[in-house]
C-alpha positions as CSV (number, residue, x, y, z in Angstrom):
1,X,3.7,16.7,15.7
2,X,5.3,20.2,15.5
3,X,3.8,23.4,13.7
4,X,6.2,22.5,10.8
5,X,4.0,19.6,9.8
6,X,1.0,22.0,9.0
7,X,-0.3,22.2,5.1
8,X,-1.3,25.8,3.8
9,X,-5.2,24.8,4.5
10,X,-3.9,25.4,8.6
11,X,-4.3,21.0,9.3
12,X,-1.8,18.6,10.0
13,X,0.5,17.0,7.4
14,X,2.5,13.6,7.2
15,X,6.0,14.2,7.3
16,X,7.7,12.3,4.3
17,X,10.8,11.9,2.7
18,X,11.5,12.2,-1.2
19,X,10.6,8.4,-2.2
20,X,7.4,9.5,-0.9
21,X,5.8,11.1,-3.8
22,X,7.3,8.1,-6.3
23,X,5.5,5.5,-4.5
24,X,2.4,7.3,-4.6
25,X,2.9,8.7,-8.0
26,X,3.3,4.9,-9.2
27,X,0.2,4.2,-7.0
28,X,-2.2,7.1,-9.4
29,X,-0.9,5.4,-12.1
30,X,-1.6,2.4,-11.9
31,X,-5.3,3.5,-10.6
32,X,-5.5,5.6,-13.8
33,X,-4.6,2.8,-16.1
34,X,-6.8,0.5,-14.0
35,X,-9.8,2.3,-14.5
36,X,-9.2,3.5,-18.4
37,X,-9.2,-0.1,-18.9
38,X,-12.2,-1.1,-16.8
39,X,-14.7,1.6,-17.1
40,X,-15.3,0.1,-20.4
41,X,-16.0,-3.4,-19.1
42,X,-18.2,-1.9,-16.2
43,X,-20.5,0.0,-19.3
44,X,-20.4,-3.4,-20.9
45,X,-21.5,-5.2,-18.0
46,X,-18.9,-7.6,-16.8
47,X,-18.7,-4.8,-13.4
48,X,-21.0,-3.1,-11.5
49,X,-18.6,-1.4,-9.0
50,X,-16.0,-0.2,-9.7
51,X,-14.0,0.8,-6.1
52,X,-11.1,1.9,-4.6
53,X,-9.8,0.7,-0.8
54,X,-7.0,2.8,1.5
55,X,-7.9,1.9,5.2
56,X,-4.0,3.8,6.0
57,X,-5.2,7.3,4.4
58,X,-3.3,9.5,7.2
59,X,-4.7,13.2,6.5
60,X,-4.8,13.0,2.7
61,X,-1.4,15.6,2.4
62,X,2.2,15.1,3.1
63,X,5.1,17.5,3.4
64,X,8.5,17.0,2.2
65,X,10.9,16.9,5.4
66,X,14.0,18.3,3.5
67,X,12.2,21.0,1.5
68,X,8.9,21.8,2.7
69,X,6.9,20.7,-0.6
70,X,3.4,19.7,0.1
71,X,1.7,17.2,-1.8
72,X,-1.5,15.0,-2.2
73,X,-1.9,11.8,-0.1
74,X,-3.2,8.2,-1.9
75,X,-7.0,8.8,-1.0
76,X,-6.9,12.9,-2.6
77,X,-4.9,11.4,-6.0
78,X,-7.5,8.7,-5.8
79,X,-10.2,10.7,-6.0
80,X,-9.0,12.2,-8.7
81,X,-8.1,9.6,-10.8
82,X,-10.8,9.7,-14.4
83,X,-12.8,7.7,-15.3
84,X,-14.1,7.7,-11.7
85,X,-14.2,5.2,-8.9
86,X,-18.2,4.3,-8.0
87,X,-16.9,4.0,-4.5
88,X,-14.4,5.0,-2.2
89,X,-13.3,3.6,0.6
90,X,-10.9,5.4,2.7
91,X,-10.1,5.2,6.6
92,X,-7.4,5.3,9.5
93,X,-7.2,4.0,13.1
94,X,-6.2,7.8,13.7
95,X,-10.2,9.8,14.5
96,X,-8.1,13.5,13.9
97,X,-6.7,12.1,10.5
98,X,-10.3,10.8,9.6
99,X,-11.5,14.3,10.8
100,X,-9.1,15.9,8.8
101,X,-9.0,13.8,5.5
102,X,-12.7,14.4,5.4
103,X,-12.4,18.2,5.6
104,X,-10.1,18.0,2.8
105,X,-12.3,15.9,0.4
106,X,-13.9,18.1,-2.1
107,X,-18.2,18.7,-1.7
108,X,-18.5,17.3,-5.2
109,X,-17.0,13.6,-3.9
110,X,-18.3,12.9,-0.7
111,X,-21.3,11.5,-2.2
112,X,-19.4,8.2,-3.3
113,X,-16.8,8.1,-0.1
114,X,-17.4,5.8,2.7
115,X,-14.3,6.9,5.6
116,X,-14.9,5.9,8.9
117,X,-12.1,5.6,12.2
118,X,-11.3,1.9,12.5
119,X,-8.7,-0.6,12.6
120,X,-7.9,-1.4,8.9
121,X,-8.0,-5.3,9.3
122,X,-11.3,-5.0,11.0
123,X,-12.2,-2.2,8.3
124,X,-11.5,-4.7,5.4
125,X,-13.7,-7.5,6.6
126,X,-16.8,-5.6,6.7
127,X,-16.2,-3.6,3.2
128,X,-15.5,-7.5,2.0
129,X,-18.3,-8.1,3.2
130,X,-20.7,-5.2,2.0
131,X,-19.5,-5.2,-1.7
132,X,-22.3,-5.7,-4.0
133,X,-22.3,-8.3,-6.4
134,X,-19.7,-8.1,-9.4
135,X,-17.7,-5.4,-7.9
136,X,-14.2,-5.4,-8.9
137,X,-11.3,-3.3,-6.6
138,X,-7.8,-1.7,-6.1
139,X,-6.7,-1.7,-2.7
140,X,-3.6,0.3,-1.9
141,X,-2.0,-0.9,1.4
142,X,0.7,1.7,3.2
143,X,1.4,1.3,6.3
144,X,3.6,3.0,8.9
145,X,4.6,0.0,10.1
146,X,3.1,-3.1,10.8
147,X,-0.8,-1.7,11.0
148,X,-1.8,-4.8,8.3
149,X,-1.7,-8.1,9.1
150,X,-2.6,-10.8,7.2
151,X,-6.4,-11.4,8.0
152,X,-6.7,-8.2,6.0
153,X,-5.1,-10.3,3.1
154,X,-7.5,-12.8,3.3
155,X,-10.1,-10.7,3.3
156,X,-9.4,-9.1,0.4
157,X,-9.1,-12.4,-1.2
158,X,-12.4,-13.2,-1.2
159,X,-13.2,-10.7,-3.8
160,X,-11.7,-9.9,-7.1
161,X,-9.3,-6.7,-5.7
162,X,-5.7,-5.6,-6.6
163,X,-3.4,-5.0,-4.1
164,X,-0.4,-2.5,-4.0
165,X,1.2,-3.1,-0.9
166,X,4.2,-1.6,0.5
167,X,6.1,-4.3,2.5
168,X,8.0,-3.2,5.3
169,X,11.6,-5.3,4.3
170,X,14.6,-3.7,4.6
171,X,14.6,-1.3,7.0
172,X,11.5,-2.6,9.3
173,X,13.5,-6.2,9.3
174,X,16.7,-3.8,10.2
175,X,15.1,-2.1,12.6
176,X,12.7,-4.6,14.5
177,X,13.6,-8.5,13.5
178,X,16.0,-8.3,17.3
179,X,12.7,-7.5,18.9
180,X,10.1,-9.8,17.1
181,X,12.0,-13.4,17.6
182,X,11.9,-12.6,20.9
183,X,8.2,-11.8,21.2
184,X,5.8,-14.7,21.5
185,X,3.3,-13.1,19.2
186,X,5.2,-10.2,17.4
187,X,3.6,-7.7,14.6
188,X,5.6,-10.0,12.3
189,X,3.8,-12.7,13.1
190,X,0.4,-10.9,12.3
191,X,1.2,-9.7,9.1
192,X,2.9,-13.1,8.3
193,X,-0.7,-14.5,9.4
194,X,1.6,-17.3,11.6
195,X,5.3,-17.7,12.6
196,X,7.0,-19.2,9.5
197,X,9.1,-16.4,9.1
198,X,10.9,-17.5,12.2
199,X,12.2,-20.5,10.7
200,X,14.2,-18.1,7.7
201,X,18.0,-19.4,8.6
202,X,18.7,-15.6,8.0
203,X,16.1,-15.0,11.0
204,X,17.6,-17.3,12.9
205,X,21.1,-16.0,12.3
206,X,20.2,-12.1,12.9
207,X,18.1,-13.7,16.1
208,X,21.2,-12.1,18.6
209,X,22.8,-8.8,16.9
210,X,20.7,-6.1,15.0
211,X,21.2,-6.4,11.5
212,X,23.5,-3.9,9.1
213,X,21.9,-2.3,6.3
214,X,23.5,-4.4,3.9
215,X,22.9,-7.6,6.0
216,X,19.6,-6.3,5.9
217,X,19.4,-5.8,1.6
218,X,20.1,-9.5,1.6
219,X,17.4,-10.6,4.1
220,X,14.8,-9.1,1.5
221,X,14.9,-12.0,-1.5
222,X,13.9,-14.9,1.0
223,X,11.5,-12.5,3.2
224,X,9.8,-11.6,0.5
225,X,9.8,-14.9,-1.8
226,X,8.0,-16.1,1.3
227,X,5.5,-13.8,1.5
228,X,4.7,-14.2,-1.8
229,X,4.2,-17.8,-1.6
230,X,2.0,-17.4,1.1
231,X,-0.2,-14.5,-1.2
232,X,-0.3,-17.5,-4.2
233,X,-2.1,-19.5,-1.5
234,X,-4.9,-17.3,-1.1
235,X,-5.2,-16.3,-4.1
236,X,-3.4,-13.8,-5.9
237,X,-1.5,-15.9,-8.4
238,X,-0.6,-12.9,-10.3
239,X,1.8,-11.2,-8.6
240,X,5.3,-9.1,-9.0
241,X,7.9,-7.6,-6.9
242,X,11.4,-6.2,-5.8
243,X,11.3,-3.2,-8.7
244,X,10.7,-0.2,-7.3
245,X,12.5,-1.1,-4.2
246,X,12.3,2.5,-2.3
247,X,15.4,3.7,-0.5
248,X,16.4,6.0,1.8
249,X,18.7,9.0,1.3
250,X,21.8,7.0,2.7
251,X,20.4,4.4,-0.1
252,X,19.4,1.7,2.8
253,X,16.5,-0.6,1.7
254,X,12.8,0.6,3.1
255,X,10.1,-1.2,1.4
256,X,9.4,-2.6,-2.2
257,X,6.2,-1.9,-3.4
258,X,4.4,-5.9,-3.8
259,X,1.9,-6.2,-6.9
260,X,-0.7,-9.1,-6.2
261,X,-4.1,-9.4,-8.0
262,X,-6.1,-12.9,-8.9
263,X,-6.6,-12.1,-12.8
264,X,-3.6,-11.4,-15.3
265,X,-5.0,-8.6,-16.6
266,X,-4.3,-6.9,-13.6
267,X,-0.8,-8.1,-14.1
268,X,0.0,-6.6,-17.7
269,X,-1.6,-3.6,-16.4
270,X,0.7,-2.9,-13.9
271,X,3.6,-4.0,-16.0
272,X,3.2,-1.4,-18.2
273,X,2.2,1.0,-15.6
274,X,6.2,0.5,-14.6
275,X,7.6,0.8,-17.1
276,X,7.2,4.2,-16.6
277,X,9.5,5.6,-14.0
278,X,8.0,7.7,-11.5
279,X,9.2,11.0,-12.7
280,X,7.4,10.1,-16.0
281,X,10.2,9.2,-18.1
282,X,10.5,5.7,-19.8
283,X,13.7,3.6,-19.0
284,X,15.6,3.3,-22.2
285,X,15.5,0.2,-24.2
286,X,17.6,-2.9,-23.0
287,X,17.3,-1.2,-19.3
């Protein structure tokens, strides 16, 4: 990490490119228009908790690699989002990014902020499993790569929590799908939580070459439709996909950003969170 990658408060930054900020600009809305309509329920009752889960925080600031812009990280929007979470729950496998993210919370917040340096999959379990009774969650999922696997899913299943989860498709198939068929027990295989994705005829066919970026565009629909199928299975029936898929500046797939939550109300919510595009606008009708 160079001194380029160092925020105005003198501590490290993430490096990011442009799609950056809409992904997590899509990610505060949705946990704004989560918790307008659930704050409500919680005074009525129906929740106790209301809580927020990001065990990939990084440092909590990012800087723009082409022009320098700093910006606010997930678990810093988060914690701003009104009304507010009860609890948050933010960590990273990283001890300087959790040493640094904390610095960078304000006084006024640590009070409801559990962070801690651990694995996130190991992370999830025990928050799972500390959650008081009729607690209701958002968990945003963004990894670097392929941190999450899918014990982390099933965890989260056990409770009523929506997921926003950035699926490494495009470019991590691109870029690593060579590599994995020819591993025994590949990161793929972790976040698939077993090795179905190795029977995909596309995986079998991209099995000897690396993969264009167009091949790559196309291996998303069945990737993806999988990994879906295998989210309905634990649970999340309500799901939704494919729209934003993020892109790189030479317009090569990255990741789509996966809705999943048990309860449809989480659906609509995030449906109309969408239809808001990321610099604020509204797509026009019939678009």
């Amino acid at each position: 990490m160079t001194r380029r990658w160092i925020a105005a408060d003198g501590y490290r930054a993430r490096p990011a490119g442009p799609w950056t900020r809409d992904k997590l600009r899509y990610m505060e809305r949705y946990a704004s228009a989560f918790m307008t309509a659930m704050a409500p329920k919680r005074r009525q009752g129906k929740w106790n908790h209301l809580v927020y889960i990001d065990l990939l925080a990084g440092p909590g600031k990012g800087i723009d690699r082409a022009t320098r812009a700093e910006f606010d990280g997930s678990p810093l929007r988060a914690l701003r989002v009104r009304p507010k979470f009860d609890r948050v729950y933010l960590g990273d496998a990283r001890a300087r990014n959790v040493t640094i993210l904390r610095r960078r919370i304000a006084t006024e917040d640590l009070q409801r902020v559990d962070i801690e340096v651990d694995d996130c999959n190991v992370r999830a379990e025990k928050i799972v499993g500390s959650l008081p009774s009729k607690t209701l969650g958002l968990a945003f999922i963004d990894p670097e790569g392929f941190e999450a696997t899918f014990s982390m899913f099933r965890a989260l299943a056990r409770r009523p929590i929506d997921i926003l989860l950035l699926f490494p498709s495009g470019i991590g198939i691109r870029r690593n799908l060579r590599a994995f068929v020819k591993q025994p027990s590949s990161p793929m295989d972790a976040l698939w939580g077993g090795p179905e994705w190795r029977d995909l005829p596309l995986a079998k066919q991209a099995a000897g070459r690396r993969l264009s970026a167009a091949e790559a565009d196309t291996l998303d629909r069945p990737w993806i439709q999988r990994f879906r199928e295998k989210m309905t299975g634990i649970g999340f029936e309500y799901q939704d996909e494919s729209d934003p898929c993020f892109r790189n500046i030479r317009n090569a797939p990255m990741y789509h950003l996966l809705f999943f939550s048990r309860h449809s109300a989480g659906l609509q919510i995030w449906k109309n969170t969408k239809k808001i595009e990321p610099t604020g606008q509204r797509p026009l009708p019939g678009f």
